[in-house]
C-alpha positions as CSV (number, residue, x, y, z in Angstrom):
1,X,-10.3,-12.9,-16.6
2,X,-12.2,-11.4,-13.4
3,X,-11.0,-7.6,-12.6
4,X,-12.9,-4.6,-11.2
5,X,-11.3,-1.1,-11.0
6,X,-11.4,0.7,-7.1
7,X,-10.3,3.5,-5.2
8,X,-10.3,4.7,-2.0
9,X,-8.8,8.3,0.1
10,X,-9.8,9.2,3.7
11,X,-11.3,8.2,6.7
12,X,-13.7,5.8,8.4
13,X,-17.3,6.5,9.2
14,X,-18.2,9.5,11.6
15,X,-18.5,9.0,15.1
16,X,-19.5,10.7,18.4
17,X,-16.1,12.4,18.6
18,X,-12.7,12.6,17.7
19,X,-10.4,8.8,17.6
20,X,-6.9,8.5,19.1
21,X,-6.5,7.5,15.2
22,X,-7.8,10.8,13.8
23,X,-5.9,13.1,16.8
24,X,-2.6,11.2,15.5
25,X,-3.5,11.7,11.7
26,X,-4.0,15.8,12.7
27,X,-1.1,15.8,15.0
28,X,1.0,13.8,12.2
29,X,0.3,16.7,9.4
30,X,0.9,19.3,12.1
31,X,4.6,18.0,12.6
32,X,5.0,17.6,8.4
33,X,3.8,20.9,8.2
34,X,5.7,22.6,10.7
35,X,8.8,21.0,9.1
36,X,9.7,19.3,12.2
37,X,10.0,15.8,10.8
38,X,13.1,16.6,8.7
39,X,14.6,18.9,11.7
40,X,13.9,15.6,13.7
41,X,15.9,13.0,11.0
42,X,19.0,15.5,11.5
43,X,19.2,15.4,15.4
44,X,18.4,11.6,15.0
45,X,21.4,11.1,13.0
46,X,23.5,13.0,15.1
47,X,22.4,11.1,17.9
48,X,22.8,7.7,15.7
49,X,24.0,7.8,12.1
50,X,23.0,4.4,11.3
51,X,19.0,5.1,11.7
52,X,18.5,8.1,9.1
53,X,19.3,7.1,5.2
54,X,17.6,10.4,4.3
55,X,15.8,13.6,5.2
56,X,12.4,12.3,5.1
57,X,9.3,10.8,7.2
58,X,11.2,6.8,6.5
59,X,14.4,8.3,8.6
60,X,12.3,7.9,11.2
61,X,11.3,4.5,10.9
62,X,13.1,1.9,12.3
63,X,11.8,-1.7,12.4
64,X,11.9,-3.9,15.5
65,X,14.4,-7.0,15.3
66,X,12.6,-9.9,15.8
67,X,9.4,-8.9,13.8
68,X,8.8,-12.1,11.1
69,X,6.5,-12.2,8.4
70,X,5.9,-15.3,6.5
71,X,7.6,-15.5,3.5
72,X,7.1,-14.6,-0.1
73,X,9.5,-13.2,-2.8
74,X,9.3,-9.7,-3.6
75,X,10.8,-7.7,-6.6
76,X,11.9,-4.2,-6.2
77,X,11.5,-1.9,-9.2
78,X,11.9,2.1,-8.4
79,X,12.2,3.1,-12.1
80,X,9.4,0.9,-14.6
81,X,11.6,-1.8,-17.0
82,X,9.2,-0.4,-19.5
83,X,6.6,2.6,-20.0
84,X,3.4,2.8,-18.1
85,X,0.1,4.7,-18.6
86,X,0.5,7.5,-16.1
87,X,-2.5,7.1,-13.8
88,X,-4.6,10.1,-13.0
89,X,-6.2,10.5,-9.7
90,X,-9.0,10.4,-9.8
91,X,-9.5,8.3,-12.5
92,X,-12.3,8.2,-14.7
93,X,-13.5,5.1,-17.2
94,X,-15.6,4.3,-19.7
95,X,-17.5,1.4,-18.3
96,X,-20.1,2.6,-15.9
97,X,-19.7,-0.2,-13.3
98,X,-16.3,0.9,-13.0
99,X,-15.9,4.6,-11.1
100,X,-13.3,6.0,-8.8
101,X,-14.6,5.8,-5.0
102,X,-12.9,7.9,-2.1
103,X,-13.1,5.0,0.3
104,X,-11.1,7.3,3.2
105,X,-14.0,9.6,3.0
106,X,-16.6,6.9,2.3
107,X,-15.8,3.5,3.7
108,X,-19.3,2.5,2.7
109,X,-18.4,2.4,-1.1
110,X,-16.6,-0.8,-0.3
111,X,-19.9,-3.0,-0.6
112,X,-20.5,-1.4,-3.9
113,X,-17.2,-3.0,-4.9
114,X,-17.9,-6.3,-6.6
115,X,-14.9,-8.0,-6.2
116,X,-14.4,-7.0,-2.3
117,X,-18.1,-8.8,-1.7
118,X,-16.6,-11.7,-3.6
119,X,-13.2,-12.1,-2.2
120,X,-12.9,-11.2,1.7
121,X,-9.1,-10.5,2.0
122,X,-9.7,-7.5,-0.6
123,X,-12.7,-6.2,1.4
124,X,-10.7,-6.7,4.8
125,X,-7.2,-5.0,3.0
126,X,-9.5,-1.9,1.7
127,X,-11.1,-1.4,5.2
128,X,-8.1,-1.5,6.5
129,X,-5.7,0.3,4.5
130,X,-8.1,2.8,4.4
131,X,-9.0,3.3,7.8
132,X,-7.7,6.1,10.4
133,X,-4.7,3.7,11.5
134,X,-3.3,3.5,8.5
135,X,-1.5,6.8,6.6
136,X,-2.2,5.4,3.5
137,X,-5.0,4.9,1.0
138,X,-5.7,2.7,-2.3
139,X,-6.3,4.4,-5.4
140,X,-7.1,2.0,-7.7
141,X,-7.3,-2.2,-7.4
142,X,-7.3,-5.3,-10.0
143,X,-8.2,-8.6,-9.6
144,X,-7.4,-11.3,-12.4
145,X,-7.0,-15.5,-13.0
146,X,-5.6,-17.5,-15.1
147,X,-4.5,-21.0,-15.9
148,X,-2.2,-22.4,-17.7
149,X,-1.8,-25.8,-19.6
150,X,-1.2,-28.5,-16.8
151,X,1.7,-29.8,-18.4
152,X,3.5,-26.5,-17.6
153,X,4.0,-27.2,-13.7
154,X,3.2,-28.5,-10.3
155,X,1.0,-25.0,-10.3
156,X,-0.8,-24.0,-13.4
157,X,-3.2,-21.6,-11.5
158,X,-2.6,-18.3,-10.7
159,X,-4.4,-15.2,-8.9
160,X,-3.5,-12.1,-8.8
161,X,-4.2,-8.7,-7.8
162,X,-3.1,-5.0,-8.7
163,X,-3.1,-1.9,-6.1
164,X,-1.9,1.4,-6.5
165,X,-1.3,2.6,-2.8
166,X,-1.0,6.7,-2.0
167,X,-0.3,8.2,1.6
168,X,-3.2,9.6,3.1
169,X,-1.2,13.2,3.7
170,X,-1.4,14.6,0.4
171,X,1.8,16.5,0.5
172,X,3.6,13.5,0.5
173,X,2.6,12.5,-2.9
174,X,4.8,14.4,-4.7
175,X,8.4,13.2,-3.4
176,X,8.8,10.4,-5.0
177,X,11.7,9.5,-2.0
178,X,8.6,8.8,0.5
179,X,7.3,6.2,-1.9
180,X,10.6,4.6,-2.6
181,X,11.0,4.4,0.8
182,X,7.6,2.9,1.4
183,X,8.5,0.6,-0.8
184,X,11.8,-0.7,0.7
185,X,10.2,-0.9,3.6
186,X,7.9,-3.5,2.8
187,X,10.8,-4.8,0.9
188,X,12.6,-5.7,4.1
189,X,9.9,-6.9,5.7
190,X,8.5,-9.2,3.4
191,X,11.1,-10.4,1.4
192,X,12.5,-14.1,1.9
193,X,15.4,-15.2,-0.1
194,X,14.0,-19.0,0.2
195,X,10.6,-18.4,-0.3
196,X,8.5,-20.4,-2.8
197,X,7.8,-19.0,-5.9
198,X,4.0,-20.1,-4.7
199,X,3.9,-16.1,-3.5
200,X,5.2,-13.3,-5.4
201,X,5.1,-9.4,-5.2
202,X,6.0,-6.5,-7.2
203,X,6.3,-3.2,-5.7
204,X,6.6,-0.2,-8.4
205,X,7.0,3.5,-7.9
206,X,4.7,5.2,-10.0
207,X,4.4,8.6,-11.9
208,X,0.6,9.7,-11.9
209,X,-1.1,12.9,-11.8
210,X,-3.5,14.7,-9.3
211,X,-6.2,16.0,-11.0
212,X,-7.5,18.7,-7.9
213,X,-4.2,20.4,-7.2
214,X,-3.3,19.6,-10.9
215,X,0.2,18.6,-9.9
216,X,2.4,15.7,-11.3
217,X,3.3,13.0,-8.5
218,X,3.9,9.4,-7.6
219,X,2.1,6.7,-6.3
220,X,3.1,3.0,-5.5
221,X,2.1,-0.3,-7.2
222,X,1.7,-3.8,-5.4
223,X,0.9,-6.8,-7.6
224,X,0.5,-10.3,-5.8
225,X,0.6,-13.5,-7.4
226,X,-0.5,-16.7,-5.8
227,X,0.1,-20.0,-7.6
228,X,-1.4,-23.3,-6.7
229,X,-2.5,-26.7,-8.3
230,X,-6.0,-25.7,-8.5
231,X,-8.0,-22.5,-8.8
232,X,-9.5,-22.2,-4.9
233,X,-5.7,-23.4,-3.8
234,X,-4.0,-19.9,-5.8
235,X,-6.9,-17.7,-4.7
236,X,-6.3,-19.0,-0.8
237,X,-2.8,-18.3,-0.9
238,X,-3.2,-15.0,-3.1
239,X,-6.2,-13.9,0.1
240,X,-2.7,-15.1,2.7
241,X,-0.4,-12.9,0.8
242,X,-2.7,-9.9,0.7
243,X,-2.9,-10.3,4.4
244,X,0.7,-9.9,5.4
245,X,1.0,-6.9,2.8
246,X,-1.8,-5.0,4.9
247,X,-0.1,-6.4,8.1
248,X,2.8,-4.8,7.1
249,X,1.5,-1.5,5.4
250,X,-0.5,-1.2,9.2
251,X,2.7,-2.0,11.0
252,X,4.9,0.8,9.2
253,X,2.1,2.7,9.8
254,X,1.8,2.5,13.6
255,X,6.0,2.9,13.8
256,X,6.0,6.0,11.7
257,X,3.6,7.0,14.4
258,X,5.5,6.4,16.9
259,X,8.5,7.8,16.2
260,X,7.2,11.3,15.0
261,X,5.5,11.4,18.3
262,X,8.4,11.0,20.2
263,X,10.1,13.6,18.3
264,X,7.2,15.6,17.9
């Protein structure tokens, strides 16, 4: 089994002067501090009951018609089936290899990551998801592979890999409503009914604790599975899959942007 533990929370590396990126990320806490993002979900459901489910930042997002992602079947579980070790952020561990790295703050800590210089969809996903256009960052990631008698199936190999996703914001780490409703989100845009069982996500909502403000909060889980008839076959589709998750984490991303600047 190959796994590697990483982490990541804040920015990309410094340049000359402020990014449209960075003046959004300011001018996004400005509006959840000022409280205007809830005052915003109100007047948006007075104006159109059918866009706000709640009073929080997801009231605001509404997704395009017409936007397709390729298909894979995703599971949806806001309350764990069974118990979980409650994650602790950051995390320490007993193996030194393994260390948490702030990847927002320090993009360079990627190459030190052994599995994102062996697989290049996990070192294009943490650049990524941790970069200045995304509100989120990854606390901790897992890599595994197995295989399974032949005689089992058509796809005895199987990759998979294990993120635990935070928003960049801090604040909104302890409402556990922002993360379910992350989690729909990517729900609706990546599930497919009739996709094959090749692809396979589960998205979990999280209890964990944050060590520096020593406050309980919540954090969300994405596990991909790729199958395929041979090893390289499940570890291309598995790179695929972790494609159209970051395409769609960046895509919520930029429409949550959107629409608390125009109400902003």
């Amino acid at each position: 089994m190959l796994h590697s533990d990483v982490a990541g929370l804040h920015g990309s590396p410094p340049e000359a002067g402020p990014t449209a990126a960075s003046l959004g990320q300011r001018q996004f806490l400005r509006v959840l501090e000022s409280g205007r993002v809830a005052k915003a979900s109100r007047e948006l459901a007075v104006r159109d009951p059918r866009a706000v489910h709640a009073f929080h930042i997801f009231s605001c997002v509404r997704l395009r018609p017409g936007i397709a992602f390729p298909p894979m079947r995703v599971e949806l579980a806001l309350e764990p089936a069974e118990p979980v070790e409650k994650l602790e952020i950051p995390w320490e561990s007993p193996d030194p290899t393994r260390r948490y790295l702030d990847l927002r703050d320090d993009p360079r800590g990627i190459a030190q990551i052994e599995e994102a210089r062996r697989h290049p969809p996990l070192r294009s996903f943490l650049v990524a998801v941790n970069s200045d256009d995304s509100l989120f960052a990854t606390a901790r990631c897992k890599t595994w592979q197995k295989q399974d008698d032949p005689s089992a199936g058509a796809s005895p190999c199987e990759f998979s890999s294990r993120l635990e996703l935070v928003f960049a914001p801090e604040q909104l780490n302890f409402d556990r409503s922002q993360h379910e409703g992350l989690a729909r989100r990517l729900e609706e845009l990546l599930t497919r009914e009739t996709a094959p069982d090749a692809l396979r996500s589960e998205l979990r909502v999280l209890s964990c604790r944050y060590r520096a403000p020593g406050r309980e909060g919540f954090c969300l889980r994405i596990t991909l599975h790729a199958r395929g008839t041979t090893p390289e076959q499940a570890e291309m589709r598995w790179g695929l899959g972790l494609a159209r998750i970051q395409q769609a984490l960046l895509f919520v991303s930029r429409v949550l942007r959107q629409q608390i600047a125009q109400v902003s």
